[in-house]
SEVEXSE-572191 format. One record per residue (C-alpha): y, x, z. Coordinates in Angstrom, 3 decimals. Layout:
<bados>
c2=Y	c1=X	c3=Z .
...
</bados>
This chain:
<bados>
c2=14.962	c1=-71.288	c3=22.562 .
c2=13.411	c1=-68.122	c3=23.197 .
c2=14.562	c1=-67.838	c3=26.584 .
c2=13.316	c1=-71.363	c3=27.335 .
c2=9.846	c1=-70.096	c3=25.842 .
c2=9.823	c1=-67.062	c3=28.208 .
c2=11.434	c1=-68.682	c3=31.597 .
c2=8.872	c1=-71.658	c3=31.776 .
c2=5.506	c1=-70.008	c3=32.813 .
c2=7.897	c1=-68.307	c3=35.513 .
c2=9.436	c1=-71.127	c3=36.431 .
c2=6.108	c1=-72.854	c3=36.588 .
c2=4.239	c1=-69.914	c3=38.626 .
c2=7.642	c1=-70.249	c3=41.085 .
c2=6.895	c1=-73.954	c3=41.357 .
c2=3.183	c1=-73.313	c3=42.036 .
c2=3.593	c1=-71.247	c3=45.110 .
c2=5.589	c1=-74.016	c3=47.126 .
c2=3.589	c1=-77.055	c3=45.524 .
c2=-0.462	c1=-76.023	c3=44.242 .
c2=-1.318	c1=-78.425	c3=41.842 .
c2=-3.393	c1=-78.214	c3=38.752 .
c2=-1.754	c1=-81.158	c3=36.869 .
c2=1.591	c1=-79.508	c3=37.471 .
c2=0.095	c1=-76.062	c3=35.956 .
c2=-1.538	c1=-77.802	c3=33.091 .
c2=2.154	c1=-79.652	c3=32.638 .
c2=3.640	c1=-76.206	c3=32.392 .
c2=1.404	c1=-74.813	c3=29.652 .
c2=1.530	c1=-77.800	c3=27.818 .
c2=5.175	c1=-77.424	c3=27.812 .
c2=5.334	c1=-74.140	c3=26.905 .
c2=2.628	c1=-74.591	c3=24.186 .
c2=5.364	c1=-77.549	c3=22.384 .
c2=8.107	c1=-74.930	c3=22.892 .
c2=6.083	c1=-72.374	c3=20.937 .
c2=5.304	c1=-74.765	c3=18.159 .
c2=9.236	c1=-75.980	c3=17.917 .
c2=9.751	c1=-71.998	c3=17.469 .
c2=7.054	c1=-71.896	c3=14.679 .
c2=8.700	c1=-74.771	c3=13.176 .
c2=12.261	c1=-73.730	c3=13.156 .
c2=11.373	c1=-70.005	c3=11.988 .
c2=12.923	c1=-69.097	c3=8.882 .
c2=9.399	c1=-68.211	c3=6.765 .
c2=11.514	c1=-66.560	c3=4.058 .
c2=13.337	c1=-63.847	c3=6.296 .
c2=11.994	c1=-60.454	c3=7.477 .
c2=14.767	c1=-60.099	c3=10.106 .
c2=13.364	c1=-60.962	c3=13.705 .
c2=14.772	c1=-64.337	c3=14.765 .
c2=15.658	c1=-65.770	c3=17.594 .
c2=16.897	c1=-62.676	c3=19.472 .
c2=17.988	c1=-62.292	c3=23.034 .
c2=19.253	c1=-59.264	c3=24.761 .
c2=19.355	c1=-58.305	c3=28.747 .
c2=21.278	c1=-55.530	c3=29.737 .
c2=20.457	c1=-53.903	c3=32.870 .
c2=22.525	c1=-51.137	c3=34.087 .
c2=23.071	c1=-49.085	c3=30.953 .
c2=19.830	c1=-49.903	c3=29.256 .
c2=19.663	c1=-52.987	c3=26.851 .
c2=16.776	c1=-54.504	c3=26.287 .
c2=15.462	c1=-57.060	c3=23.119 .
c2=13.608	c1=-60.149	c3=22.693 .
c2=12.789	c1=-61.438	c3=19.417 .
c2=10.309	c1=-63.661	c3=17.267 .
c2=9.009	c1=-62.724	c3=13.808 .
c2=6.480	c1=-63.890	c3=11.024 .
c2=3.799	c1=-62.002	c3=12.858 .
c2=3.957	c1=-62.333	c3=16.517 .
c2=4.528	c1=-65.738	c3=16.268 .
c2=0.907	c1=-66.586	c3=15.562 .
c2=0.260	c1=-64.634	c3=18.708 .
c2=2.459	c1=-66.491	c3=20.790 .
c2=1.143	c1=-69.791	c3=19.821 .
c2=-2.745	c1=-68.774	c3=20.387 .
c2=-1.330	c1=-67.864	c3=23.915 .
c2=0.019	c1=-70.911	c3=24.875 .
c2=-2.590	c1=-73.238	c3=23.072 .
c2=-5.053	c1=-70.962	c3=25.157 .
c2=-3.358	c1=-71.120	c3=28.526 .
c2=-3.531	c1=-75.028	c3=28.711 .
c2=-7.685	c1=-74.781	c3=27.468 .
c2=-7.914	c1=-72.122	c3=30.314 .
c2=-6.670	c1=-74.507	c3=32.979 .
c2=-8.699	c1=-77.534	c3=31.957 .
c2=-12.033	c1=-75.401	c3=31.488 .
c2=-11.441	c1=-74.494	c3=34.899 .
c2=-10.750	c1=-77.633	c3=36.914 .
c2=-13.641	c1=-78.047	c3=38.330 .
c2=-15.336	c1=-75.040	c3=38.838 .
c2=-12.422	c1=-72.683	c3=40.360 .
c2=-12.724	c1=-73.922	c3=43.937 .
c2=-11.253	c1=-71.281	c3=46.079 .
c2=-7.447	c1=-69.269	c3=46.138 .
c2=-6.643	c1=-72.052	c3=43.462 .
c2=-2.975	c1=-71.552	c3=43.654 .
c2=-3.346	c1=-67.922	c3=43.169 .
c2=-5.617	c1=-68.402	c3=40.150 .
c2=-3.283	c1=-70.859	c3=38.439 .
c2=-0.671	c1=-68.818	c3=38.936 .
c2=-2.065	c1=-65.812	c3=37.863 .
c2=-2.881	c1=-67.832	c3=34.400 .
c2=0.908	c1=-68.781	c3=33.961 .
c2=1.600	c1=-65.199	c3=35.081 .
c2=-0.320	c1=-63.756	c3=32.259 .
c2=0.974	c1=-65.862	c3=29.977 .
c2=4.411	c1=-64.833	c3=30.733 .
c2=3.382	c1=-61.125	c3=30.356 .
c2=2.135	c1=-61.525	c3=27.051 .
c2=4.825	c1=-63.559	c3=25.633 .
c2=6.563	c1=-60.270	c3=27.066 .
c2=4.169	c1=-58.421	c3=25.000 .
c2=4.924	c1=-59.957	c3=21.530 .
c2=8.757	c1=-60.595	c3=21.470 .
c2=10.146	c1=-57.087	c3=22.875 .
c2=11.622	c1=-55.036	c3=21.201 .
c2=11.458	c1=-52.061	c3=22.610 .
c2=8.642	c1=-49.144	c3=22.765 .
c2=8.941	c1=-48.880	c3=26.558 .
c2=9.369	c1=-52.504	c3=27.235 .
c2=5.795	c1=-53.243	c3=25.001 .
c2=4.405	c1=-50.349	c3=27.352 .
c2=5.620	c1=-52.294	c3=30.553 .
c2=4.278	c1=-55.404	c3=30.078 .
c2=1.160	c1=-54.341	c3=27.956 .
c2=0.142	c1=-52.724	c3=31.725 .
c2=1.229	c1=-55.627	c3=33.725 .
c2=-1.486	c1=-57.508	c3=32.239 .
c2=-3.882	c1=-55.651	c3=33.925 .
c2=-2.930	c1=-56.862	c3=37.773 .
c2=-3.304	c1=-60.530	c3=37.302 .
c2=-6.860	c1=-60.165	c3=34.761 .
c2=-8.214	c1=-57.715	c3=37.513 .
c2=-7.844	c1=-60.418	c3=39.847 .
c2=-9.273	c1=-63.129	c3=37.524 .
c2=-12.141	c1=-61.228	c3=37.209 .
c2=-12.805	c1=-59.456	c3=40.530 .
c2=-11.993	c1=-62.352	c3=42.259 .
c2=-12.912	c1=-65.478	c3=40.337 .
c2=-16.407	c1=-63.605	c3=38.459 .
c2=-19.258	c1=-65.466	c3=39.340 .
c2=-22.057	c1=-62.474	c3=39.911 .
c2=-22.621	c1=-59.891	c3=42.070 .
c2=-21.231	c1=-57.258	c3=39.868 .
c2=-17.781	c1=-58.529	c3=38.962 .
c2=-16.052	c1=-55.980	c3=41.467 .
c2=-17.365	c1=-52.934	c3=38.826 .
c2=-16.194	c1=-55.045	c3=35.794 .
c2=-12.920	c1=-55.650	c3=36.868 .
c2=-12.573	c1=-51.643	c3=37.305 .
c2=-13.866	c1=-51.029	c3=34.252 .
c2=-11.501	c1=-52.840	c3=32.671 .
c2=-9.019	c1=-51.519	c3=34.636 .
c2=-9.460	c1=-48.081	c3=34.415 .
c2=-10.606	c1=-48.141	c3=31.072 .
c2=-7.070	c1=-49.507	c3=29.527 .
c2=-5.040	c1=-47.795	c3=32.430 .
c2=-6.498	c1=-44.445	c3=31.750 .
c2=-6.295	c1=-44.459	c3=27.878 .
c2=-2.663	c1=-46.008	c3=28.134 .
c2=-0.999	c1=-42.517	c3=29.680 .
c2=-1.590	c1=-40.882	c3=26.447 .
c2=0.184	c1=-44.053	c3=24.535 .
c2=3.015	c1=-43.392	c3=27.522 .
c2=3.198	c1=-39.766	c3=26.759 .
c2=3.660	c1=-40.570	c3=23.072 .
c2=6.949	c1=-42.883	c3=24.134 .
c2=8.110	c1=-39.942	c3=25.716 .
c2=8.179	c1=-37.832	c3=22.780 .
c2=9.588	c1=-40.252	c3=20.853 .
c2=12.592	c1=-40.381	c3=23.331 .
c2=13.123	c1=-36.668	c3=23.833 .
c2=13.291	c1=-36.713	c3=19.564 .
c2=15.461	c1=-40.104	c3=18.641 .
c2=16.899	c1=-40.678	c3=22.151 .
c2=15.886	c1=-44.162	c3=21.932 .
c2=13.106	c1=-46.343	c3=22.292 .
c2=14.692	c1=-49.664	c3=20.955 .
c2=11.837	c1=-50.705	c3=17.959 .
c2=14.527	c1=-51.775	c3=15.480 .
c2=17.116	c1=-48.469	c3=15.381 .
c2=13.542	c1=-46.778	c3=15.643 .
c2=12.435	c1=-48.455	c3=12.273 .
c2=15.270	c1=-46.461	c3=10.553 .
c2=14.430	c1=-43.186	c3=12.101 .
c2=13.069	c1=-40.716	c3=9.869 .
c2=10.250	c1=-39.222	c3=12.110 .
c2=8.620	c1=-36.471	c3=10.173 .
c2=5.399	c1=-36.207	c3=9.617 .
c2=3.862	c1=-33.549	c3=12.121 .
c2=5.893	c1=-36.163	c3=15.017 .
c2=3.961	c1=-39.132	c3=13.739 .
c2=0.614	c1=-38.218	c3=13.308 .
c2=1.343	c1=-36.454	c3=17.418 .
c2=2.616	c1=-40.127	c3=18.275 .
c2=0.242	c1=-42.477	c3=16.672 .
c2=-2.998	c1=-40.336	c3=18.472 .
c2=-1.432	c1=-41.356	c3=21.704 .
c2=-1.146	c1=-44.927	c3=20.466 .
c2=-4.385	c1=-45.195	c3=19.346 .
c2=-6.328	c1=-43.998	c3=22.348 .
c2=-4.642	c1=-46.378	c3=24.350 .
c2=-5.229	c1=-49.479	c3=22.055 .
c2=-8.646	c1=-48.489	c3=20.389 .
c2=-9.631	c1=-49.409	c3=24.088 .
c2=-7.853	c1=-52.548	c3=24.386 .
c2=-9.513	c1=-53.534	c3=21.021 .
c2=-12.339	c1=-52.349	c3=21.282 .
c2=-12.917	c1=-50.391	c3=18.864 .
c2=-16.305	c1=-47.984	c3=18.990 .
c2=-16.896	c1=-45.904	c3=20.862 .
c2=-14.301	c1=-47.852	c3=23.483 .
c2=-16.138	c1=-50.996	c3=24.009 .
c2=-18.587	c1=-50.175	c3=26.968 .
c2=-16.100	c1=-52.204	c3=29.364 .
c2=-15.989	c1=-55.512	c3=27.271 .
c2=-19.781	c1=-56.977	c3=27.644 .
c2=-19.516	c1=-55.861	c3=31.718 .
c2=-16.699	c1=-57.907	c3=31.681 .
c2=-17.046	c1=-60.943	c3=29.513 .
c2=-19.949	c1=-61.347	c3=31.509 .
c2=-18.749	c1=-61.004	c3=34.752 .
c2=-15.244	c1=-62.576	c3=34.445 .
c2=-15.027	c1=-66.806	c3=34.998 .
c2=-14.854	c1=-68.780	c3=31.578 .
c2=-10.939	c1=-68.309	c3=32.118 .
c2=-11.344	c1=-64.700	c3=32.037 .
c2=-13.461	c1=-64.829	c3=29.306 .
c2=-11.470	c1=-67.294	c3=27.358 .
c2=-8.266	c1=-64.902	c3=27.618 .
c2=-9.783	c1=-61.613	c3=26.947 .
c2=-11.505	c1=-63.077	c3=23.589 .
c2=-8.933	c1=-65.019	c3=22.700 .
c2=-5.941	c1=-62.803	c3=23.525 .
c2=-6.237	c1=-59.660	c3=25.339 .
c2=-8.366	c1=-57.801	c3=22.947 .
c2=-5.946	c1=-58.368	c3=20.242 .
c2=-2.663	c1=-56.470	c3=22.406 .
c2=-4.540	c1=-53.685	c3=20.776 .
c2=-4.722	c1=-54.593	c3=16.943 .
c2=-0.677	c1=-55.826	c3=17.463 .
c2=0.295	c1=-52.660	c3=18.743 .
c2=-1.258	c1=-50.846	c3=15.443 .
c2=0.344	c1=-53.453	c3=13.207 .
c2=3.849	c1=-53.384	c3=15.009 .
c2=3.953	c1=-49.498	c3=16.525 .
c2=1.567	c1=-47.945	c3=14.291 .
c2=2.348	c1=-49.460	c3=11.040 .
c2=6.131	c1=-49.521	c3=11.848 .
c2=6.752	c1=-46.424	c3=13.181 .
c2=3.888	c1=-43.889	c3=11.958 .
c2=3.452	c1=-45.229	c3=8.528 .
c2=2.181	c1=-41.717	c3=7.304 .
c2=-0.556	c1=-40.942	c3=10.144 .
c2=-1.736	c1=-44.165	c3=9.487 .
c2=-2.678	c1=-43.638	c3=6.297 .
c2=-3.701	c1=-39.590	c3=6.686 .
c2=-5.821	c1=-41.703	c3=9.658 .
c2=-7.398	c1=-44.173	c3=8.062 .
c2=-10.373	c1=-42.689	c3=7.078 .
c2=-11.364	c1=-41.747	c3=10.646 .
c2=-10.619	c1=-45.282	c3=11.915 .
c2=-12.519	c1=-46.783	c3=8.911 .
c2=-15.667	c1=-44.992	c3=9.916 .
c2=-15.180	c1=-46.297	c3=13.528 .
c2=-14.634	c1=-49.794	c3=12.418 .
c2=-17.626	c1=-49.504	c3=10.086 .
c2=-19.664	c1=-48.229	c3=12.874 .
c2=-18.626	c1=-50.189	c3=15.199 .
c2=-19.006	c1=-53.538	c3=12.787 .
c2=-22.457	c1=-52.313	c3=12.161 .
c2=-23.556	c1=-51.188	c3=15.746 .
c2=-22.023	c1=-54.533	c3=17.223 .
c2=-24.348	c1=-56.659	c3=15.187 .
c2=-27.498	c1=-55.202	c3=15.633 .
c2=-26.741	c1=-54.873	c3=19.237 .
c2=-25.934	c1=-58.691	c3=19.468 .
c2=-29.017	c1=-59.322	c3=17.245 .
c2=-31.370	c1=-58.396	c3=20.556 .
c2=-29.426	c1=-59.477	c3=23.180 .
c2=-30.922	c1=-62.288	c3=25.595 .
c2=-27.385	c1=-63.206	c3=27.427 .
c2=-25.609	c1=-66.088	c3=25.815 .
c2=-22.329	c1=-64.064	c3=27.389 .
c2=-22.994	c1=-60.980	c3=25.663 .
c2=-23.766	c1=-61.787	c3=22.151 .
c2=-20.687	c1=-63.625	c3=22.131 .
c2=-19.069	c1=-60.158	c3=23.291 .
c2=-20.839	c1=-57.835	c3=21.472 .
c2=-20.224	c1=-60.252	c3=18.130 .
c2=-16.053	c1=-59.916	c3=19.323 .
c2=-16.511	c1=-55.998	c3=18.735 .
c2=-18.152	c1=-56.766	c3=15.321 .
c2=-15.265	c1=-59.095	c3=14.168 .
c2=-12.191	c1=-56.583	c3=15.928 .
c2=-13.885	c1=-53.933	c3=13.263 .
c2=-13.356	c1=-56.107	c3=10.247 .
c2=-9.476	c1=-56.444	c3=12.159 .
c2=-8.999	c1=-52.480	c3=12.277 .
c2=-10.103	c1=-52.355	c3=8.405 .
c2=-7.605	c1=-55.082	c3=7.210 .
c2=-4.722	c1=-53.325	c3=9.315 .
c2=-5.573	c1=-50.230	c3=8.072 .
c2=-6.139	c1=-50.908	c3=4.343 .
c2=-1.919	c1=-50.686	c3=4.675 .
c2=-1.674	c1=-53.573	c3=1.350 .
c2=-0.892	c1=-57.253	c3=2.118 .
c2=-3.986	c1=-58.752	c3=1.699 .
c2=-6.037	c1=-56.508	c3=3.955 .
c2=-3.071	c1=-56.822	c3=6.649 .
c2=-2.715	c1=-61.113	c3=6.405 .
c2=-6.139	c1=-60.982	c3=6.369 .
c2=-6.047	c1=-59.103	c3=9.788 .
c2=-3.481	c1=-61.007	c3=11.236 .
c2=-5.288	c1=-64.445	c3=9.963 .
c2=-8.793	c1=-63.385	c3=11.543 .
c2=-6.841	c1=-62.465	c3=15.072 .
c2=-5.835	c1=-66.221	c3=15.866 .
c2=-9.016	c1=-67.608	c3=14.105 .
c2=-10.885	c1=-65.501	c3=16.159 .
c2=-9.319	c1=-65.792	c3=19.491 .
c2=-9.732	c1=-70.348	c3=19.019 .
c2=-13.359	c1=-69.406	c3=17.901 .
c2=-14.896	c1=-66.861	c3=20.314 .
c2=-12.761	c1=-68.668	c3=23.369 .
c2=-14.652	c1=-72.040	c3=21.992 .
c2=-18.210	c1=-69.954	c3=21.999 .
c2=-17.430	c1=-68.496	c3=25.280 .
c2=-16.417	c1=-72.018	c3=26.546 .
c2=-19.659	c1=-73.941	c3=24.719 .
c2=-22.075	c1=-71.341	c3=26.537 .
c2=-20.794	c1=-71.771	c3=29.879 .
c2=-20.869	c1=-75.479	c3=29.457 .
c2=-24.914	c1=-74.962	c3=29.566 .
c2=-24.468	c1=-72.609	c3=32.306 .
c2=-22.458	c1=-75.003	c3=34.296 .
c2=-26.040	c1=-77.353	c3=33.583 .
c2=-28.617	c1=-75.151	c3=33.833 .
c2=-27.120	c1=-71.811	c3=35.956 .
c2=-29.146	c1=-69.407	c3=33.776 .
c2=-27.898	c1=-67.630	c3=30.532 .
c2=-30.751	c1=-66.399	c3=29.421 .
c2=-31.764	c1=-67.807	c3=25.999 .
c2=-35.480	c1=-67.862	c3=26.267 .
c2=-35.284	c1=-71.164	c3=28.307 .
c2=-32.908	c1=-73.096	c3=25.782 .
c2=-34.651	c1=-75.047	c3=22.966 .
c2=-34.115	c1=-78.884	c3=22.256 .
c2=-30.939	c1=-79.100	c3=23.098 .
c2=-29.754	c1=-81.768	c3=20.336 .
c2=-32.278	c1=-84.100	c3=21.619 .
c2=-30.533	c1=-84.669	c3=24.779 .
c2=-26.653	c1=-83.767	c3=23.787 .
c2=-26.042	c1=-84.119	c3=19.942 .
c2=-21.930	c1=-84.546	c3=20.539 .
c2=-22.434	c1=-80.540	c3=21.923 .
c2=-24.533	c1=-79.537	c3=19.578 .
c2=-22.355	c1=-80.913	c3=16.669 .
c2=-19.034	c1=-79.156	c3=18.239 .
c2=-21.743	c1=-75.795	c3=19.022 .
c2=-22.406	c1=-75.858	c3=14.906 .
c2=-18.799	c1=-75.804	c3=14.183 .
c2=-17.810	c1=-73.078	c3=16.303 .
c2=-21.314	c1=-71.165	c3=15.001 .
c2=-20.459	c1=-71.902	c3=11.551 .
c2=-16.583	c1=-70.574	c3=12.067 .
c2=-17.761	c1=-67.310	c3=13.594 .
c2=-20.315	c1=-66.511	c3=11.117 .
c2=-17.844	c1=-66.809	c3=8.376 .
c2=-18.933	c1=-69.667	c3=6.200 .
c2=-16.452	c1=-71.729	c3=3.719 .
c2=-13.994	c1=-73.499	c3=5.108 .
c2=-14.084	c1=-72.747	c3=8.405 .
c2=-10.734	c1=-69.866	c3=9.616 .
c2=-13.002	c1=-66.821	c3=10.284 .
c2=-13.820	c1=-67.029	c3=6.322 .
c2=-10.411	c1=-67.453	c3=5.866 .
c2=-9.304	c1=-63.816	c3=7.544 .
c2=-12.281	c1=-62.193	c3=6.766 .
c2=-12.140	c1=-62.760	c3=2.891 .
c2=-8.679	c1=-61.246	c3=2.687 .
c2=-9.413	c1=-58.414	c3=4.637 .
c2=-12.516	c1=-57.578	c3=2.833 .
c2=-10.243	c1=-58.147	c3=-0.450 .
c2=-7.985	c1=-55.827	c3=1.226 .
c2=-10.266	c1=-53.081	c3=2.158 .
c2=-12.117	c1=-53.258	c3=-1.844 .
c2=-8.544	c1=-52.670	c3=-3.145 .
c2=-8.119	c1=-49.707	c3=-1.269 .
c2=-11.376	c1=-48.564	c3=-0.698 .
c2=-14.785	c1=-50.751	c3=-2.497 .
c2=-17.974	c1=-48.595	c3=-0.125 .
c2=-15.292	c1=-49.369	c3=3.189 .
c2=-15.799	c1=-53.402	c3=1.889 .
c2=-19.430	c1=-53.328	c3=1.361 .
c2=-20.530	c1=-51.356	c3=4.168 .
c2=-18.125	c1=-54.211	c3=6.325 .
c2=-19.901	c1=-57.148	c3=4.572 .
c2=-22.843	c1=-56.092	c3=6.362 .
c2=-21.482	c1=-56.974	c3=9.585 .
c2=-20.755	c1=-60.491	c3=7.812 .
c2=-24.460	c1=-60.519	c3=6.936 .
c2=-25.840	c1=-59.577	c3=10.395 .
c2=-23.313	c1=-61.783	c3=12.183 .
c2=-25.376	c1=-65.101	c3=9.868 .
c2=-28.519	c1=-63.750	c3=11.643 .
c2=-27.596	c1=-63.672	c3=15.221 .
c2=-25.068	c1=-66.583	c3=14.836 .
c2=-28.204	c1=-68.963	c3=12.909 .
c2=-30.534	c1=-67.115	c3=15.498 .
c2=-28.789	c1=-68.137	c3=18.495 .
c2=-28.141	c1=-71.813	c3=17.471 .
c2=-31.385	c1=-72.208	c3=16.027 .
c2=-33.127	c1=-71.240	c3=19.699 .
c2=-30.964	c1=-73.043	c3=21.332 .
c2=-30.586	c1=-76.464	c3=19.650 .
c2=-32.935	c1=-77.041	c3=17.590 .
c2=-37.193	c1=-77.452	c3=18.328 .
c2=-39.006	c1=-79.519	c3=21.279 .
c2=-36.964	c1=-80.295	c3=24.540 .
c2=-38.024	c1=-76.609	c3=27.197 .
c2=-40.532	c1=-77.188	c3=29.439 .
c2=-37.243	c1=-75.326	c3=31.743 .
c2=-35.274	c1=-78.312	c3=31.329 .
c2=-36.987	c1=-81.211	c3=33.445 .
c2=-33.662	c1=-82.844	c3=33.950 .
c2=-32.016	c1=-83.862	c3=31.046 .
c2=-27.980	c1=-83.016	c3=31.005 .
c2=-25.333	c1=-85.754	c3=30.388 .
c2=-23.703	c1=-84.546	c3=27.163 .
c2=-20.085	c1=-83.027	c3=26.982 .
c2=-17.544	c1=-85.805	c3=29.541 .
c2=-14.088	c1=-86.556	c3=28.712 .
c2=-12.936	c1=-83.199	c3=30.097 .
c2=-14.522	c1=-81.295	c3=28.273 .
c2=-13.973	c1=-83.330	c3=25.109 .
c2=-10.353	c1=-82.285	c3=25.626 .
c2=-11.039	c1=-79.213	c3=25.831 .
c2=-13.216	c1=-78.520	c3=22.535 .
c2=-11.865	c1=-80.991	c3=20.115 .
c2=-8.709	c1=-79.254	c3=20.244 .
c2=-10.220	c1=-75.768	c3=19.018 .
c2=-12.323	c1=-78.082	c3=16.485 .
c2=-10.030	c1=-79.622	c3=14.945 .
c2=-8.070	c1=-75.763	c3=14.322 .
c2=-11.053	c1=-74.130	c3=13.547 .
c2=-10.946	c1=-76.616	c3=10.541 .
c2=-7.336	c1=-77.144	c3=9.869 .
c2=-7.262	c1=-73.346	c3=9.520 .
c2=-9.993	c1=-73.050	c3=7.207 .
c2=-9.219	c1=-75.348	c3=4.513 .
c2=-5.389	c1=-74.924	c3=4.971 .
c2=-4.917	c1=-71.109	c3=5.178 .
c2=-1.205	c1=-71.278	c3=4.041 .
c2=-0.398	c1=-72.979	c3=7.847 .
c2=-0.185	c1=-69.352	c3=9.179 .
c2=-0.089	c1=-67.153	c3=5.882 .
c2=2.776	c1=-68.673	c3=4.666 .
c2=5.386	c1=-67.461	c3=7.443 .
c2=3.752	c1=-64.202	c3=7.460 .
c2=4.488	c1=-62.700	c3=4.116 .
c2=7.787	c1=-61.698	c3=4.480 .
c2=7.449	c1=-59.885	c3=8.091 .
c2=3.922	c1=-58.001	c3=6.127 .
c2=6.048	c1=-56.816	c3=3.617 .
c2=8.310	c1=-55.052	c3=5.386 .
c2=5.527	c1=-53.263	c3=7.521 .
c2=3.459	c1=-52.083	c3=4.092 .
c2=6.504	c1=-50.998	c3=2.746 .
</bados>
């Protein structure tokens, strides 16, 4: 089944080339997305092992594929994300649409890739190969005139800081002779090696993150890229960087993580803090939806790095709630930018008068991503504060400010947007969301519900695969 799960977008982006069609993409995904879930379903929720495993050997060198408690909640946020991507898209992606949909599907195949091998080299390979089709995405597809020096920022940004993470793989070959994950679990790398390996793993996946002072390419780019763009680096890309920590640095550098973890809670505390006031004075609907994903990958770093189960559940939780939130957010903004082609938030107010269904599905998503009861975000973020007062109590209340500042942007920007006398901006009043769009939303809705009053949907298959990384 796992080979059926990492064929399809291939066989789909194959299929694409001879015959362009955006039903036949969306088909695909959809596919792919049942797939995942009948993986999700099947997985044993009591075992540690990885499951599922598949091995390719090429020449001498065998390679791994395999499907745990924790990267399969990655796996299905990409494929329910790939199918929202292509719908959010159908209209408004006019141009080179067979190389767009097959750059999606392309992209999706990479970072299934990404979270079933199991090898240090192979994670490397593919963990790059995202770049090339999201550098097209948003060089190609950005709307504005400065989506050329986006897309290099985020490509140089990640490629650059990912040769010390490639030097680090190095070392640990020319030590273990090896770079298969599992025999590299039982290795006994001493403790000089792993605090030399995990420095080169974090400088190449604090910028993937971002984690501060890393983030300068993420705003440039959220901006820039096309809601597609925007939906995938929210709602997946950014968190290649917080699963490498939990599978490479956890797993194999247990000790520098820890000796670490002071340094990277200061960053994540800084950054949580910095994040929010910067969102708090922001005038972009784009960017204070980035900025805030900076704020909420801090509160990520801090559960990962608390090293106990809570903190590191609670991590793992707030990564998919996050990714269906933020790719809704991203998704509700553009909707109004689609309508009015401005993002500036000075000439939004009034906007339940004339589309209530939006502004009902807008609250949600707000509420979610400001943390409130029984939404997911409260879900994560509760267990990794937990986490963080277990192992450290200033760590959690310096990163419940963040919590508090992300209420005042999040009321803030719904508040200006929705709620007072229809803007003398807005002579024509929109139609509210259409049946597309309904599809798209109600989807990440109905999650970002599910997920916060049943919590033990995702934590429940997780516990086992935590333990063995806290050991």
């Amino acid at each position: 089944m796992t080979l059926l799960l990492f064929i399809l977008p291939l066989i789909g982006a194959v299929c694409l080339y001879f015959y362009p069609s955006k039903k036949l993409a969306l088909t695909i995904s959809i596919i792919t997305f049942l797939e995942s879930v009948r993986l999700f379903i099947g997985l044993d929720k009591k075992s540690s092992e990885f499951q599922y495993i598949i091995k390719y050997v090429w020449d001498t060198k065998e390679i791994a594929f395999g499907i745990d408690g924790i990267s399969i909640n990655f796996i299905l946020l990409t494929t329910i994300l790939i199918p929202i991507c292509i719908m959010v898209s159908w209209d408004s992606v006019r141009f080179l649409t067979r190389q767009f949909l097959i750059s999606l599907l392309g992209i999706e195949w990479l970072l299934i890739a990404v979270f079933t091998v199991l090898d240090v080299l192979g994670f490397y390979v593919f963990y790059e190969g995202v770049l090339i089709p999201m550098f097209y995405i948003i060089g190609v597809w950005g709307a504005r005139e400065q989506k050329i020096t986006a897309a290099y920022y985020f490509f140089f940004y990640t490629l650059l800081g990912s040769v010390l993470m490639l030097v680090s793989i190095m070392y640990i070959y020319t030590i273990s002779g090896t770079t298969d994950y599992i025999t590299l679990l039982g290795y006994d790398l001493s403790d000089k090696v792993q605090k030399v390996v995990f420095l080169g793993f974090f400088a190449s996946l604090a910028v993937k993150l971002p984690s501060f002072p890393f983030h300068i390419w993420l705003p440039l780019a959220h901006v820039e890229a096309p809601v597609a763009g925007s939906v995938l680096l929210a709602g997946v890309l950014i968190k290649l960087g917080s699963y490498g920590l939990i599978r490479f640095g956890l797993g194999l550098t247990p000790v520098a993580c820890e000796y670490f973890a002071p340094l990277v809670y200061t960053l994540s505390i800084l950054g949580v803090i910095y994040a929010s006031i910067t969102t708090i004075r922001q005038t972009d609907l784009k960017r204070i939806i980035a900025y805030s994903s900076v704020g909420h990958m801090g509160i990520v770093t801090i559960g990962i790095f608390t090293m106990n189960a809570e903190g590191l559940e609670g991590s793992i939780y707030l990564q998919v709630a996050h990714g269906i939130v933020s790719s809704a957010l991203f998704i509700v903004v553009t909707l109004l930018y689609e309508r009015y082609h401005t993002r500036i938030v000075r000439y939004y107010r009034g906007i339940t008068i004339t589309m209530p269904i939006y502004s009902t599905l807008f609250l949600i998503f707000t509420m979610s991503n400001i943390g409130v009861p029984g939404t997911s975000n409260y879900i994560g973020e509760i267990l990794a504060l937990t986490g963080a007062m277990e192992d450290n109590w200033v760590v959690a209340v310096l990163a419940s400010i963040g919590m508090v500042l992300s209420a005042s942007y999040g009321l803030f920007l719904y508040n200006r947007v929705s709620f007072g006398g229809l803007s003398s901006y807005m002579i024509i009043a929109p139609r509210d969301v259409t049946r597309r769009e309904m599809y798209v939303l109600m989807p990440l809705a109905i999650l970002t519900i599910i997920l916060g009053i049943w919590p033990g949907l995702l934590l429940d298959p997780m516990h086992a695969a935590v333990q063995v990384m806290i050991r």
